[in-house]
Each structure stands twice: as C-alpha cells, then as structure tokens.
MARBA-3410 file (N, C-alpha, C, O; in Angstrom, 1 decimal):
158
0.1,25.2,52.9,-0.7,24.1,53.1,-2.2,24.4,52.8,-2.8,25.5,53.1 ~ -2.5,23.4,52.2,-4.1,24.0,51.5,-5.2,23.5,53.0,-4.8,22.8,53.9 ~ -5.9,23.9,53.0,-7.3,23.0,53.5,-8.1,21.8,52.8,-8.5,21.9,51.7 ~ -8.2,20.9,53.5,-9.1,19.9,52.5,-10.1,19.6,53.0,-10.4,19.4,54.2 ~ -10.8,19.7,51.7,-12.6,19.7,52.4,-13.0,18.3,52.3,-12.4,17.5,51.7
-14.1,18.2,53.1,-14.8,16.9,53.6,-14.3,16.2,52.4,-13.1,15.9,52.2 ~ -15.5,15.9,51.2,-15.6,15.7,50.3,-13.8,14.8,50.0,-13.7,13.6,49.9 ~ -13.1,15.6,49.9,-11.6,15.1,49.4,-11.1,14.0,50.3,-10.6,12.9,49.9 ~ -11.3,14.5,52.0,-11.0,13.9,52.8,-11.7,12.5,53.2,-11.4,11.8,54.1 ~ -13.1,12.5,52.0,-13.5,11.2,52.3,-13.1,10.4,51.4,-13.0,9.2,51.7
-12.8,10.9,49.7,-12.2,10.0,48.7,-11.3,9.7,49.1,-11.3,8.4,49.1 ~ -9.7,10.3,49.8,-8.8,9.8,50.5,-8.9,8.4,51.0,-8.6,7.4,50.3 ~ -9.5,8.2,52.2,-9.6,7.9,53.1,-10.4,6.3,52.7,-9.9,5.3,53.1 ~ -11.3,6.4,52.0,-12.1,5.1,51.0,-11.1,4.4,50.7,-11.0,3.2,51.1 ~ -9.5,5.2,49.5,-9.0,4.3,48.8,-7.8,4.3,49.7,-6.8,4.4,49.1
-7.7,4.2,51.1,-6.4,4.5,51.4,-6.6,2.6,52.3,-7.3,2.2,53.2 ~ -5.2,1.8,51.3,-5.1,0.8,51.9,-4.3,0.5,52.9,-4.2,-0.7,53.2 ~ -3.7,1.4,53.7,-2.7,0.5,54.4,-3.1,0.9,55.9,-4.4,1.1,55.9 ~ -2.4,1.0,57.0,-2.9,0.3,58.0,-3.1,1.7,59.1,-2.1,2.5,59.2 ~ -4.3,1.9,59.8,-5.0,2.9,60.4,-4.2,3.0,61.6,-4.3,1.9,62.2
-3.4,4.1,62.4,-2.8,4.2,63.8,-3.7,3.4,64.4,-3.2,2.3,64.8 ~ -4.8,3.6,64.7,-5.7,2.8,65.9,-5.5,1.1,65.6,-6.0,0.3,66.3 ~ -4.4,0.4,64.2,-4.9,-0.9,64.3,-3.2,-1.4,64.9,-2.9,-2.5,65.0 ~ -2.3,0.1,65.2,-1.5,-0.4,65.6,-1.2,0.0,67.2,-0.3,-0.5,67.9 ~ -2.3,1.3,67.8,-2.1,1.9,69.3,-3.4,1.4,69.8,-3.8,2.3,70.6
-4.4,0.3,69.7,-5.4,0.5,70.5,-5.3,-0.5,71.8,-5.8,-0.1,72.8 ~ -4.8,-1.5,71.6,-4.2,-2.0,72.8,-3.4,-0.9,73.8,-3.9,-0.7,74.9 ~ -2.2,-0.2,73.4,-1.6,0.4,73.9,-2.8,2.1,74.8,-2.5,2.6,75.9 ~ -3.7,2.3,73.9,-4.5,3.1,73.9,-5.5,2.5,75.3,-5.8,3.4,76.0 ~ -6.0,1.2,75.6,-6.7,1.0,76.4,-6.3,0.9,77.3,-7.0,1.3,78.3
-4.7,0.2,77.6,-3.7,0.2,78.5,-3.6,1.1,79.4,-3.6,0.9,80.6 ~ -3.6,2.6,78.6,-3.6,3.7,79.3,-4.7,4.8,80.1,-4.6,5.8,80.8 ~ -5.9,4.2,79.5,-6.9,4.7,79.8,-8.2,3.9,80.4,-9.4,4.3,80.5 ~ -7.6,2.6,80.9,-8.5,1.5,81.2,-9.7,2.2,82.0,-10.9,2.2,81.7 ~ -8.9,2.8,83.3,-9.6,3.1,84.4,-10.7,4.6,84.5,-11.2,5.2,85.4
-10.7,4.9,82.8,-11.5,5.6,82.4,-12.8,5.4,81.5,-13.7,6.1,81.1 ~ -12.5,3.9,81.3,-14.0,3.5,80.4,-14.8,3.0,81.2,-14.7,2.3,82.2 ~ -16.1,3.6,80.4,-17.3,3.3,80.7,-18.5,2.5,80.3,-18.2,1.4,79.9 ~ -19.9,2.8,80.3,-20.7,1.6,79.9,-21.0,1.8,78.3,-21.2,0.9,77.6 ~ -20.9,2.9,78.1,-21.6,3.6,76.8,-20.4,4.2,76.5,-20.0,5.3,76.9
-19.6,3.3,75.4,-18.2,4.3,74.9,-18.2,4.6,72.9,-18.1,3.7,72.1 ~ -18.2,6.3,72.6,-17.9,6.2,71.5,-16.5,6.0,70.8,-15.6,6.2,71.6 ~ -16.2,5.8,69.8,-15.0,5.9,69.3,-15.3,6.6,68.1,-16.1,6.1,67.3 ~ -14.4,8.1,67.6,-14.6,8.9,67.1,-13.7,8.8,65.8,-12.6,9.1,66.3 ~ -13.4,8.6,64.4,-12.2,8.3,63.7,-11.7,7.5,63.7,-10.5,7.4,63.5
-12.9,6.0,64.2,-12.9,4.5,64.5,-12.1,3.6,63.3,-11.5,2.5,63.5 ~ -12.2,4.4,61.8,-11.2,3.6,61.2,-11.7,2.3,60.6,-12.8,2.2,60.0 ~ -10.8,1.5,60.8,-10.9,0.0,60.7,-11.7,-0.9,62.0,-12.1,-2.1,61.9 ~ -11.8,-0.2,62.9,-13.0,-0.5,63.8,-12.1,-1.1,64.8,-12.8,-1.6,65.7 ~ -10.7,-1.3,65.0,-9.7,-1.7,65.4,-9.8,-1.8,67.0,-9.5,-2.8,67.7
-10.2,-0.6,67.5,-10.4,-0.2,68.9,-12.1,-0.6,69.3,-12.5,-1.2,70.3 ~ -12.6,-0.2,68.5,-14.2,-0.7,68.5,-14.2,-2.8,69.1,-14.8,-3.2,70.0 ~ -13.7,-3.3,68.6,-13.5,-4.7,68.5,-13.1,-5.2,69.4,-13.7,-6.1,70.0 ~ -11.6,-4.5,70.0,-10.8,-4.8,71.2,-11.6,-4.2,72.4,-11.3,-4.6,73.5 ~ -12.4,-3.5,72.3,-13.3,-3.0,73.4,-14.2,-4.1,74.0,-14.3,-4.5,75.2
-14.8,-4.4,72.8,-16.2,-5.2,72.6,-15.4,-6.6,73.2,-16.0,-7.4,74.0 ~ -13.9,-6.7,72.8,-13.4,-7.9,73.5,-13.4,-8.3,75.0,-13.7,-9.3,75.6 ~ -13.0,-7.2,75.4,-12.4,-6.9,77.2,-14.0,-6.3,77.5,-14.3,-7.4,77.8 ~ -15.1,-5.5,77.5,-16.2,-5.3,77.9,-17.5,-5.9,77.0,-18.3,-5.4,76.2 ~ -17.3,-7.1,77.4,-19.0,-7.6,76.2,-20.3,-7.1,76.9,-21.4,-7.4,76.5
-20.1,-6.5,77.7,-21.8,-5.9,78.5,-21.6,-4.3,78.0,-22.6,-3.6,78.3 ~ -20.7,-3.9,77.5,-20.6,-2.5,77.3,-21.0,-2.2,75.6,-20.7,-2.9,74.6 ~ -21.8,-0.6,75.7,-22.3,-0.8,74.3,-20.8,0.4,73.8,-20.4,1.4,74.4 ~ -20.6,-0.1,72.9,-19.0,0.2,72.4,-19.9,0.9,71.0,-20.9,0.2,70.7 ~ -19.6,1.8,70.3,-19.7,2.4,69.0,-18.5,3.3,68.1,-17.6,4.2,68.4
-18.8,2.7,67.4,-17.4,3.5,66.6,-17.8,4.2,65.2,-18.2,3.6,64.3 ~ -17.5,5.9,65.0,-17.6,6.5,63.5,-16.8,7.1,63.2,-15.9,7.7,63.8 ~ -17.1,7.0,61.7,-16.0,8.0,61.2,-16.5,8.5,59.5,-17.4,7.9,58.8 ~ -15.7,9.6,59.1,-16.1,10.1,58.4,-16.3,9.0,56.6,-17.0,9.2,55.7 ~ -15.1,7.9,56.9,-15.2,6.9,55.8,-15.0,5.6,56.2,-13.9,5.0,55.8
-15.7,5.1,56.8,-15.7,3.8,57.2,-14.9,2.6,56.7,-15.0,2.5,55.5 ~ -14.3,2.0,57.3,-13.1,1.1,56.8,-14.3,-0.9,56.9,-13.9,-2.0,56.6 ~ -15.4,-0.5,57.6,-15.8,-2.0,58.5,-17.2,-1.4,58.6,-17.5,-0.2,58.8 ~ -18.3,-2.4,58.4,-19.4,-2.6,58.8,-19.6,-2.2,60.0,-20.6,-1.4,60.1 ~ -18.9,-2.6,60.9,-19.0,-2.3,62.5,-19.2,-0.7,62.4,-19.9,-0.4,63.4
-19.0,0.1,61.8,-18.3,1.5,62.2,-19.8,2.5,61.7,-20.5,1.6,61.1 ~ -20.1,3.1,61.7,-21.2,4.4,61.4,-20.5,5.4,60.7,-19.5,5.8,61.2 ~ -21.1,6.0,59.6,-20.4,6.9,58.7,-21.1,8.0,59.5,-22.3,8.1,59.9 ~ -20.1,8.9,59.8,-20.7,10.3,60.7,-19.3,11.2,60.7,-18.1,10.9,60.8 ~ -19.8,12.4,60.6,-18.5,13.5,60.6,-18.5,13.6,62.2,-19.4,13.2,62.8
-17.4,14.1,62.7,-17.1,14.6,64.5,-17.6,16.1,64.2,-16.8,16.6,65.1 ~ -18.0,16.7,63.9,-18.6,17.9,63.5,-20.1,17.9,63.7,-20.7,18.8,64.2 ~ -20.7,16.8,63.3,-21.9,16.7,63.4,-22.9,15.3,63.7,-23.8,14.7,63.2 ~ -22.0,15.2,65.0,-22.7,14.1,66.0,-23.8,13.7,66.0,-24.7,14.4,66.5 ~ -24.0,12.5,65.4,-26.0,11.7,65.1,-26.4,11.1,66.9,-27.1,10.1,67.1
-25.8,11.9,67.8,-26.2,11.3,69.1,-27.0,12.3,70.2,-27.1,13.5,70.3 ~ -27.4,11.4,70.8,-28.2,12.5,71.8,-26.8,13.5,72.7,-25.6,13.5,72.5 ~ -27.5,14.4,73.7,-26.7,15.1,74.7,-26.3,13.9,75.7,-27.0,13.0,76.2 ~ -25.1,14.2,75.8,-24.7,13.2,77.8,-24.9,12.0,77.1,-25.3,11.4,78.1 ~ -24.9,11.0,76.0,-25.1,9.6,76.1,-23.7,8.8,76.2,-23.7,7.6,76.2
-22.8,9.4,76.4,-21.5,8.3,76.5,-21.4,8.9,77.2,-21.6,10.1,77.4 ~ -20.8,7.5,78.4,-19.6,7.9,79.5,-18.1,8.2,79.0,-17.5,9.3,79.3 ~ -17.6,7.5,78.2,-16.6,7.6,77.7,-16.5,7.8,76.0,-17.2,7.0,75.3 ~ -15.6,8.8,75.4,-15.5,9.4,74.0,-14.0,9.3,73.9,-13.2,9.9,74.6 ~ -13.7,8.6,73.2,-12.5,8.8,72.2,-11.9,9.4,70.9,-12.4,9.1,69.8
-11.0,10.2,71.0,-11.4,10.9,70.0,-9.1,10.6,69.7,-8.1,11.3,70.0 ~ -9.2,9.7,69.0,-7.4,9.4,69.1,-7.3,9.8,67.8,-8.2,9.5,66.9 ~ -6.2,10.5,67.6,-5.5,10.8,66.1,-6.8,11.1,64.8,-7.3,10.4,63.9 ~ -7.0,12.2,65.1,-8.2,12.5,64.5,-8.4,14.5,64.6,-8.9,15.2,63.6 ~ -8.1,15.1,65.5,-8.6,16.4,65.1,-7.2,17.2,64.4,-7.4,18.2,63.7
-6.0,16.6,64.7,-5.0,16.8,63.5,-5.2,16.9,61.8,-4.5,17.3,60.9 ~ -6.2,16.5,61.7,-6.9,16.4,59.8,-7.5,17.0,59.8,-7.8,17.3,58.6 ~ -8.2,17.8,60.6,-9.6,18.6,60.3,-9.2,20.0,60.4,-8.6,20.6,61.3 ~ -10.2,20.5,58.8,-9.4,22.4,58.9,-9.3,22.8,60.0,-9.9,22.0,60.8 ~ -8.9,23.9,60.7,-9.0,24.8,61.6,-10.2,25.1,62.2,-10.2,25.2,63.4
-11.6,25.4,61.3,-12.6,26.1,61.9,-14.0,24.9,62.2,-15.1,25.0,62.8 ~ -13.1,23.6,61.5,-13.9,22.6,62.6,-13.6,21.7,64.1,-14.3,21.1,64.9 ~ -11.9,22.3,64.1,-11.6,21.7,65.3,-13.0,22.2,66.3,-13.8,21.4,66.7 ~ -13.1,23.4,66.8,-13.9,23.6,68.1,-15.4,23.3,67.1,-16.3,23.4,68.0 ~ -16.0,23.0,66.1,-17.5,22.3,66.1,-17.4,21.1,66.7,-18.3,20.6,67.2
-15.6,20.2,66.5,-15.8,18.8,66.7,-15.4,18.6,68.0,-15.2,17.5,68.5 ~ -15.2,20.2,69.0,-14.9,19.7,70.4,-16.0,20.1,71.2,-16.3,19.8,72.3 ~ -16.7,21.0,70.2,-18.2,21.2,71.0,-19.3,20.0,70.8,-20.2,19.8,71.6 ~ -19.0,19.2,69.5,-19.7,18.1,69.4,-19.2,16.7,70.4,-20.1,16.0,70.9 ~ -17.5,16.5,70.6,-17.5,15.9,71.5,-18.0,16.1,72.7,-18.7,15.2,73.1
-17.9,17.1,73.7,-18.5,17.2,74.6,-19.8,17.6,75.2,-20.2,17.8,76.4 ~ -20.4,17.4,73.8,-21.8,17.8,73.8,-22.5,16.0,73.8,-23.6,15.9,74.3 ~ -22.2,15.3,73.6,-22.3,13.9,74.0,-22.0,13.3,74.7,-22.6,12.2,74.8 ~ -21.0,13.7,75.7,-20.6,13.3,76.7,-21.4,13.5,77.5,-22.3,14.3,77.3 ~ -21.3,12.5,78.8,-22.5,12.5,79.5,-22.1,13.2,80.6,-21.0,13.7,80.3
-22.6,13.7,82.1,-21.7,14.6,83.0,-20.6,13.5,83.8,-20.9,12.4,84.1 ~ -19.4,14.0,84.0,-18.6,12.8,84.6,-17.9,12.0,84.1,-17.1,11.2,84.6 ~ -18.3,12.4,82.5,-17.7,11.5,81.6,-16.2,11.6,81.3,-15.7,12.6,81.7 ~ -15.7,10.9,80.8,-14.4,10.8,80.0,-14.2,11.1,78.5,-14.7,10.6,77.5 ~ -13.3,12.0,78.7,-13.1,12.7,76.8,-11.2,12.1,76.9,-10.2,12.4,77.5
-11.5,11.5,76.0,-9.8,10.8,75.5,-9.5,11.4,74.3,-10.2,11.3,73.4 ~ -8.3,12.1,74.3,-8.0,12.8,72.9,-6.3,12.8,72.7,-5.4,13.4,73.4 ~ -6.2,12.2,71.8,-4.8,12.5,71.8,-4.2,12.6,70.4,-4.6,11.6,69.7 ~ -3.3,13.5,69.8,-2.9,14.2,68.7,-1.8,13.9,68.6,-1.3,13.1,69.4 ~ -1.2,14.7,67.6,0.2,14.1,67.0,0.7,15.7,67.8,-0.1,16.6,67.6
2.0,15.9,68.6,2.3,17.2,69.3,3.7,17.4,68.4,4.6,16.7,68.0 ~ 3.4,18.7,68.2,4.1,19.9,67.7,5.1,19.4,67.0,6.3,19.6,67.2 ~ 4.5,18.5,65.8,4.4,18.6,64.1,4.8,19.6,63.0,4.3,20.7,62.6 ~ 5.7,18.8,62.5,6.5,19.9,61.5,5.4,19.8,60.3,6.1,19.1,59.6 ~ 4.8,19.9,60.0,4.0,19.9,58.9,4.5,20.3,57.7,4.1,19.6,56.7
5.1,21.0,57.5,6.2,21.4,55.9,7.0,19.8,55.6,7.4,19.4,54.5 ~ 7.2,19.1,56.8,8.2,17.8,56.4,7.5,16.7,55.7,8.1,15.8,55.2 ~ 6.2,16.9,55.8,5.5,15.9,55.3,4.6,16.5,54.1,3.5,16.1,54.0 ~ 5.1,17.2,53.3,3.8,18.1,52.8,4.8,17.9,51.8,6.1,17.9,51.8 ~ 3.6,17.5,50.6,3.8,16.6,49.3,3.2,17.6,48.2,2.5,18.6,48.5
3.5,17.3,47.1,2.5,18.1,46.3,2.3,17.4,44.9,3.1,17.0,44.2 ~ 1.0,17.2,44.8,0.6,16.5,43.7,0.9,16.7,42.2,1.0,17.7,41.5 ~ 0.9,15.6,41.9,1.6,15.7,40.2,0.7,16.1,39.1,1.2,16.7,38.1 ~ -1.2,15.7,39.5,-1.5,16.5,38.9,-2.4,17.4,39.0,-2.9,17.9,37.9 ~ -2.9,17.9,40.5,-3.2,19.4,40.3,-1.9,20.7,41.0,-2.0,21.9,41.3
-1.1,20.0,41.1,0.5,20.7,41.4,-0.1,21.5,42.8,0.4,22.6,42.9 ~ -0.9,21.2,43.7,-1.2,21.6,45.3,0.0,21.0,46.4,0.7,20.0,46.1 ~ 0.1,21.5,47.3,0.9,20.8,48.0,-0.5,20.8,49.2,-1.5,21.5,49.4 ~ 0.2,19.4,49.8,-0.8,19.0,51.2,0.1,17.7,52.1,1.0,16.9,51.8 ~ -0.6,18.1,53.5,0.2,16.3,53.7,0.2,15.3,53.3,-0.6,15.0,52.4
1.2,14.3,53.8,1.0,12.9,53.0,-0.1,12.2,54.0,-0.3,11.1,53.6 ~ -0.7,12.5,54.8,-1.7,11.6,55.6,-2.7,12.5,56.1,-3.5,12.3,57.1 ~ -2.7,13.6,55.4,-3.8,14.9,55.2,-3.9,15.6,56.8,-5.1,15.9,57.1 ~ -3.3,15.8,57.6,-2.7,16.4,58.4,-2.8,18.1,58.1,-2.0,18.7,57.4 ~ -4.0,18.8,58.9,-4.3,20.3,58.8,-3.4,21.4,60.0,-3.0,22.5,59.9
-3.5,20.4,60.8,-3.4,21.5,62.7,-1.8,20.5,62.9,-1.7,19.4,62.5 ~ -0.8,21.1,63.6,0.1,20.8,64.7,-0.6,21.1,66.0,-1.7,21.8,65.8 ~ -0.4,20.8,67.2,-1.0,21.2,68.5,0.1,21.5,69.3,-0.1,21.8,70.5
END
C-alpha cells in the first residue's frame, strides 16, 4: 500500500461524487454522543457539512464549525487536522469521525496532538474509525500509473 500525500488526497476528495459516511451516521453519531456536546463544537473531516447542519439544527445557540481538508459545502473551512487554524482549549467538544483512517502513519499523532491541542480542559474528543480493517481487500490498483492503493484512500487499520 502506497502512502498518499495531501496533495492527491485533496484531488480525490474534490472529484469524489457520491455520498460522505457522515451524510449517512450523523444522526446516528449524535444519538450516541448527545450527552457529550458542548457550546463550541468542531467537526473535523466535516465533508458535506452533514453533521455540521444537524448540529446547528438541535443546538441554534451553539457555535458548531466544521473542516476539512476538501470541502464539499460553503459551510465547511478548508484546513488539514494536522494543522489546526484554532486557538488552544477553544472547543468543548471535537469530532473527529471516520477520518484518521486516510491519513499516512506519521500524521496520525500531529492530527491527535492537534486534536487535543484545541480542546478545551473537560472537553470531549469523539473519534471513531473503521476497526481492524483488511486493507489488502480493498486495495485497487490504478490503470494508469499501475500503483495499488485503497478504494476510499484508507492508510491505517486500528
């Protein structure tokens, strides 16, 4: 399995039309974590802004933000999880769903020192990954630079 760098992982991601996990678990996602949001919540790998929206629905007094490295929605802020445009401690609550599964290896801990480097004290860090992932079963290889990689660019099993 190769590594894909930003760069690739943002052309992906621009032309990729069909439908983002968060536009089909964010209900289900808030369900489970209700009693952990707070006033100031980010959403990390926001997507289609899916979760961003449904927040803003059920908390209209709460400042709700959502980024990601290729923005699907106006709503959303183009920003890597690597390198957080936010102060220290400013969210109570950080989301970070289906998202450090894509990223090489040696940005996972920049993007968990950057998550929790925003979090506020007390806060809530939501993270949840795809678990122990065959990665060879989804791993495609292109027709024409003959690489093999995932079909949904998938780096880490957890």
């Amino acid at each position: 399995m190769i590594q894909i760098e930003e760069k690739t992982q943002k052309t992906f991601w621009k032309t990729y039309e069909g439908a983002y996990k968060g536009d089909i678990s964010c209900k289900s996602i808030v369900k489970l974590t209700r009693k952990y949001i707070g006033k100031n919540v980010l959403d990390t790998g926001a997507g289609s802004g899916s979760l961003v929206l449904y927040l803003r629905s059920l908390y209209p007094s709460a400042n709700v933000i959502g980024i990601d490295l290729a923005p699907k929605s106006d709503i959303i802020q183009q920003a890597n999880i690597t390198k957080l445009p936010f102060k220290d401690d400013e969210f109570d609550t950080v989301f970070c769903t289906d998202v450090l599964e894509h990223l090489p290896t040696e940005d996972v801990s920049k993007a968990a020192k950057n998550l929790t480097r925003v979090l506020a004290p007390r806060g809530h860090l939501i993270i949840s990954t795809i678990n122990d992932e065959n990665l060879a079963q989804n791993t495609i290889t292109c027709t024409h630079c003959n690489k093999d990689f995932h079909r949904w660019g998938h780096q880490q099993s957890f």
